[in-house]
Structures are given as structure tokens and as C-alpha cells.
C-alpha positions in Angstrom: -19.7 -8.2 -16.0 -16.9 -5.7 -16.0 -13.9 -6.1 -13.7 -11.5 -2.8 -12.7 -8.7 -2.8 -10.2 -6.9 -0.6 -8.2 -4.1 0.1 -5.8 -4.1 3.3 -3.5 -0.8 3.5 -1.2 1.7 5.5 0.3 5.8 5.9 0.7 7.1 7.3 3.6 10.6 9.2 3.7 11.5 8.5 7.6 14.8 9.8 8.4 15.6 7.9 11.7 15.7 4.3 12.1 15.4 3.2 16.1 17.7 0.1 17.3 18.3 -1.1 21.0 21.2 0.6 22.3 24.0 -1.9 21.8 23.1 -2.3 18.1 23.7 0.4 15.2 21.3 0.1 12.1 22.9 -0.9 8.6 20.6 1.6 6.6 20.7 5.3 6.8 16.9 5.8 5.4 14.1 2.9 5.3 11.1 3.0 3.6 7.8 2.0 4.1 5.5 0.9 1.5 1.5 0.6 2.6 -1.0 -0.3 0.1 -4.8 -1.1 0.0 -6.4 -2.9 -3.6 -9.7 -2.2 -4.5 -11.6 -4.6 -7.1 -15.1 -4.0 -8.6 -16.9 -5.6 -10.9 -20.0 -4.0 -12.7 -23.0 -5.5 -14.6 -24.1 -3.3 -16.9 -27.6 -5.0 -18.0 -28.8 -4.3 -14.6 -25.9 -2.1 -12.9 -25.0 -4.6 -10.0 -21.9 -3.4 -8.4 -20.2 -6.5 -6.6 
């Protein structure tokens, strides 16, 4: 069996933060970071993908 990994994701660049209106946020930019991991592993006698 061969094993291969991956990671596929995003940054996003928002430019507003929202707080309830007594509070102030402490950051002027925040960023989120989303990511999904793919794994696969491959026989190659018979060509099973699991």
C-alpha cells in the first residue's frame, strides 16, 4: 500500500469585525483559516483505493 496526504483550504481577508454595541473589537483585521485533509492510500498489486 501507498499512503498520500493532503490539505486543501482557504484564508479569508475580512475587513470588518462585528461586536455588540457597548464593546469595540481589539483587532483591526481577523482571519479565518478553513481547511479539509484528504488521505488515500493505494494498492498497487490490485489498485484498491481506500
Amino acid at each position: 500500500m501507498f499512503q498520500d496526504e493532503a490539505r486543501f483550504g482557504r484564508i479569508s481577508d475580512p475587513r470588518k469585525c462585528w461586536a455588540p454595541a457597548p464593546l469595540c473589537p481589539m483587532v483591526k483585521l481577523a482571519l479565518v483559516r478553513e481547511y479539509i485533509y484528504a488521505y488515500a492510500a493505494v494498492s498497487p498489486k490490485d489498485g484498491v483505493l481506500d
